[in-house]
C-alpha positions as CSV (number, residue, x, y, z in Angstrom):
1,X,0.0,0.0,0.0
2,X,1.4,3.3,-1.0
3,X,1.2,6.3,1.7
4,X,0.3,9.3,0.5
5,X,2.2,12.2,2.0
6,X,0.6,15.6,2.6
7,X,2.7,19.2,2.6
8,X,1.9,21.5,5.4
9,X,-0.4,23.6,4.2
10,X,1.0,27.3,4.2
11,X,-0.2,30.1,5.7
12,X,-2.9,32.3,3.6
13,X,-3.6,35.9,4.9
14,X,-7.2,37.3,3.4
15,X,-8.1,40.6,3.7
16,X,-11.4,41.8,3.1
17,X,-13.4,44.6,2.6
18,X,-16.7,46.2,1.7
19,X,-15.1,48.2,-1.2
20,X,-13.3,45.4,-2.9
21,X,-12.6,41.5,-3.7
22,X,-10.9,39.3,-0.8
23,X,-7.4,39.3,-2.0
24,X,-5.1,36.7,-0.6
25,X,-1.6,36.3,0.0
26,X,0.8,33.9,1.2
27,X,2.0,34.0,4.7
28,X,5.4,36.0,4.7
29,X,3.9,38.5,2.2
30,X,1.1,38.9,4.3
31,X,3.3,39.6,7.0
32,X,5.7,41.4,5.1
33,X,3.0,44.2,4.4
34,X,1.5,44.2,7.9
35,X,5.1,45.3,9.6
36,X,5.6,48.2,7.3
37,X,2.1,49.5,7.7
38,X,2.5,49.2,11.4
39,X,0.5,46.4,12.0
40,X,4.0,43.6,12.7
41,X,3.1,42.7,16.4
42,X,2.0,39.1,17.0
43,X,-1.9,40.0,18.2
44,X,-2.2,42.2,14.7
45,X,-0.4,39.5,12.7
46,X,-3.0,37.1,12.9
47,X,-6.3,39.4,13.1
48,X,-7.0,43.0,12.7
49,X,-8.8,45.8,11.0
50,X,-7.2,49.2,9.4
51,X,-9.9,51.7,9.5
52,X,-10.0,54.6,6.4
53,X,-8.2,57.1,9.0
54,X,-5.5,55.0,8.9
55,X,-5.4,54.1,5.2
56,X,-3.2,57.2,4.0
57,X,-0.5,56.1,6.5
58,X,-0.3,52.9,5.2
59,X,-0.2,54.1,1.6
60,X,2.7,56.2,2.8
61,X,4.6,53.5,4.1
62,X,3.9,51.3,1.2
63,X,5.0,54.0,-1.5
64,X,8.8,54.7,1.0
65,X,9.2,50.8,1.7
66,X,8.8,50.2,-2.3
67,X,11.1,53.8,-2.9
68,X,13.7,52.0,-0.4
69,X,13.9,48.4,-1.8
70,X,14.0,50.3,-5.5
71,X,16.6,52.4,-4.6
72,X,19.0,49.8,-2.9
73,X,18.7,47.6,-5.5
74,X,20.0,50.6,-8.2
75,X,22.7,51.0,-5.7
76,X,23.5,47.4,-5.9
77,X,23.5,47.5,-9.6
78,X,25.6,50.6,-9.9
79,X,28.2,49.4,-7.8
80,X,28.6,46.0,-9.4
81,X,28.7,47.9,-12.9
82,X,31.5,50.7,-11.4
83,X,33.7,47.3,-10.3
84,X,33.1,45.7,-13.4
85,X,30.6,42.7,-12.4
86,X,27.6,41.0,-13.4
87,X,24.3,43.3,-12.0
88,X,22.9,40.9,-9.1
89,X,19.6,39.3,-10.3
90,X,16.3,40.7,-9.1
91,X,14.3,39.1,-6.7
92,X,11.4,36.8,-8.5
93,X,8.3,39.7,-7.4
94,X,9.4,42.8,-6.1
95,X,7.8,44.6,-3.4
96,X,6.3,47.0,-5.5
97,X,4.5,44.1,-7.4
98,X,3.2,42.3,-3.8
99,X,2.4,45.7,-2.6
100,X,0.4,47.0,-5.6
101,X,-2.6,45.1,-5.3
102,X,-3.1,45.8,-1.7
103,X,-2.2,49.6,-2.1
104,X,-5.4,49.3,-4.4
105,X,-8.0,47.4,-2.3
106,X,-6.8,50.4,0.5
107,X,-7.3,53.0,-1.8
108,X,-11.3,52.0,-2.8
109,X,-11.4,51.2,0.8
110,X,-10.2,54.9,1.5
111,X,-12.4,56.2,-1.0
112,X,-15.5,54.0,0.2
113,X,-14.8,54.8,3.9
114,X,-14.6,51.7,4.5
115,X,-12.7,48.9,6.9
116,X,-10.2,46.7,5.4
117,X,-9.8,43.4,7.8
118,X,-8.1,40.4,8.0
119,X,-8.0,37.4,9.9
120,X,-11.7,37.3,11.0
Protein backbone atom coordinates (compact mmCIF):
# COMPACT_ATOMS: atom_id res chain seq x y z
CA UNK A 1 0.00 0.00 0.00
CA UNK A 2 1.42 3.33 -0.97
CA UNK A 3 1.23 6.32 1.73
CA UNK A 4 0.34 9.28 0.49
CA UNK A 5 2.24 12.23 1.98
CA UNK A 6 0.62 15.58 2.61
CA UNK A 7 2.72 19.18 2.57
CA UNK A 8 1.90 21.49 5.44
CA UNK A 9 -0.39 23.63 4.23
CA UNK A 10 0.97 27.33 4.17
CA UNK A 11 -0.21 30.08 5.66
CA UNK A 12 -2.91 32.26 3.57
CA UNK A 13 -3.60 35.91 4.90
CA UNK A 14 -7.19 37.25 3.36
CA UNK A 15 -8.08 40.57 3.70
CA UNK A 16 -11.37 41.84 3.14
CA UNK A 17 -13.40 44.60 2.57
CA UNK A 18 -16.69 46.20 1.70
CA UNK A 19 -15.09 48.19 -1.17
CA UNK A 20 -13.26 45.40 -2.89
CA UNK A 21 -12.58 41.50 -3.71
CA UNK A 22 -10.92 39.27 -0.78
CA UNK A 23 -7.38 39.30 -1.96
CA UNK A 24 -5.13 36.71 -0.65
CA UNK A 25 -1.55 36.30 0.04
CA UNK A 26 0.85 33.86 1.23
CA UNK A 27 2.03 33.99 4.66
CA UNK A 28 5.39 36.01 4.65
CA UNK A 29 3.90 38.47 2.19
CA UNK A 30 1.07 38.95 4.34
CA UNK A 31 3.28 39.63 6.99
CA UNK A 32 5.68 41.43 5.13
CA UNK A 33 3.00 44.24 4.41
CA UNK A 34 1.51 44.21 7.89
CA UNK A 35 5.14 45.32 9.60
CA UNK A 36 5.59 48.24 7.27
CA UNK A 37 2.06 49.55 7.68
CA UNK A 38 2.48 49.22 11.41
CA UNK A 39 0.55 46.37 11.97
CA UNK A 40 4.05 43.57 12.73
CA UNK A 41 3.14 42.71 16.38
CA UNK A 42 2.00 39.13 17.02
CA UNK A 43 -1.93 40.04 18.23
CA UNK A 44 -2.17 42.18 14.68
CA UNK A 45 -0.44 39.47 12.71
CA UNK A 46 -3.01 37.11 12.89
CA UNK A 47 -6.31 39.43 13.05
CA UNK A 48 -6.96 43.00 12.67
CA UNK A 49 -8.79 45.76 11.04
CA UNK A 50 -7.17 49.23 9.36
CA UNK A 51 -9.90 51.71 9.51
CA UNK A 52 -10.00 54.61 6.42
CA UNK A 53 -8.25 57.13 9.05
CA UNK A 54 -5.45 55.04 8.89
CA UNK A 55 -5.35 54.13 5.17
CA UNK A 56 -3.17 57.16 4.03
CA UNK A 57 -0.47 56.11 6.46
CA UNK A 58 -0.26 52.90 5.18
CA UNK A 59 -0.22 54.07 1.64
CA UNK A 60 2.67 56.16 2.79
CA UNK A 61 4.60 53.54 4.08
CA UNK A 62 3.87 51.34 1.19
CA UNK A 63 5.04 53.99 -1.46
CA UNK A 64 8.78 54.66 0.99
CA UNK A 65 9.21 50.84 1.68
CA UNK A 66 8.80 50.16 -2.32
CA UNK A 67 11.09 53.80 -2.90
CA UNK A 68 13.73 51.98 -0.42
CA UNK A 69 13.94 48.40 -1.82
CA UNK A 70 13.97 50.29 -5.47
CA UNK A 71 16.63 52.43 -4.61
CA UNK A 72 19.01 49.78 -2.86
CA UNK A 73 18.72 47.56 -5.55
CA UNK A 74 19.98 50.60 -8.19
CA UNK A 75 22.74 50.99 -5.67
CA UNK A 76 23.46 47.39 -5.93
CA UNK A 77 23.54 47.52 -9.56
CA UNK A 78 25.57 50.61 -9.91
CA UNK A 79 28.22 49.44 -7.80
CA UNK A 80 28.59 46.01 -9.43
CA UNK A 81 28.72 47.87 -12.89
CA UNK A 82 31.48 50.75 -11.38
CA UNK A 83 33.65 47.30 -10.30
CA UNK A 84 33.13 45.74 -13.41
CA UNK A 85 30.62 42.72 -12.44
CA UNK A 86 27.64 41.02 -13.37
CA UNK A 87 24.33 43.32 -11.98
CA UNK A 88 22.85 40.91 -9.14
CA UNK A 89 19.57 39.34 -10.26
CA UNK A 90 16.29 40.72 -9.13
CA UNK A 91 14.25 39.07 -6.68
CA UNK A 92 11.42 36.79 -8.53
CA UNK A 93 8.34 39.69 -7.37
CA UNK A 94 9.40 42.80 -6.07
CA UNK A 95 7.80 44.58 -3.36
CA UNK A 96 6.26 47.04 -5.49
CA UNK A 97 4.54 44.14 -7.38
CA UNK A 98 3.23 42.30 -3.80
CA UNK A 99 2.37 45.72 -2.59
CA UNK A 100 0.43 47.02 -5.60
CA UNK A 101 -2.59 45.05 -5.33
CA UNK A 102 -3.07 45.79 -1.68
CA UNK A 103 -2.16 49.60 -2.12
CA UNK A 104 -5.39 49.29 -4.43
CA UNK A 105 -8.00 47.38 -2.29
CA UNK A 106 -6.85 50.38 0.45
CA UNK A 107 -7.32 52.97 -1.84
CA UNK A 108 -11.33 51.99 -2.79
CA UNK A 109 -11.42 51.17 0.84
CA UNK A 110 -10.20 54.90 1.51
CA UNK A 111 -12.40 56.17 -0.99
CA UNK A 112 -15.49 54.00 0.25
CA UNK A 113 -14.83 54.84 3.87
CA UNK A 114 -14.59 51.71 4.52
CA UNK A 115 -12.73 48.95 6.90
CA UNK A 116 -10.17 46.66 5.41
CA UNK A 117 -9.80 43.45 7.75
CA UNK A 118 -8.10 40.37 8.05
CA UNK A 119 -8.00 37.36 9.94
CA UNK A 120 -11.69 37.29 11.02
Amino acid sequence: MNAIILAPMAHLYKFKSQAAGDLIMLEPNGRQILTIIGKGDSDQLVMGILLPGDMPAALAALSNAIAQEEALRKQRVDEALAKGENAPTAQAVSLRQRAVPFMDMLQRCHKANTNMVWGV
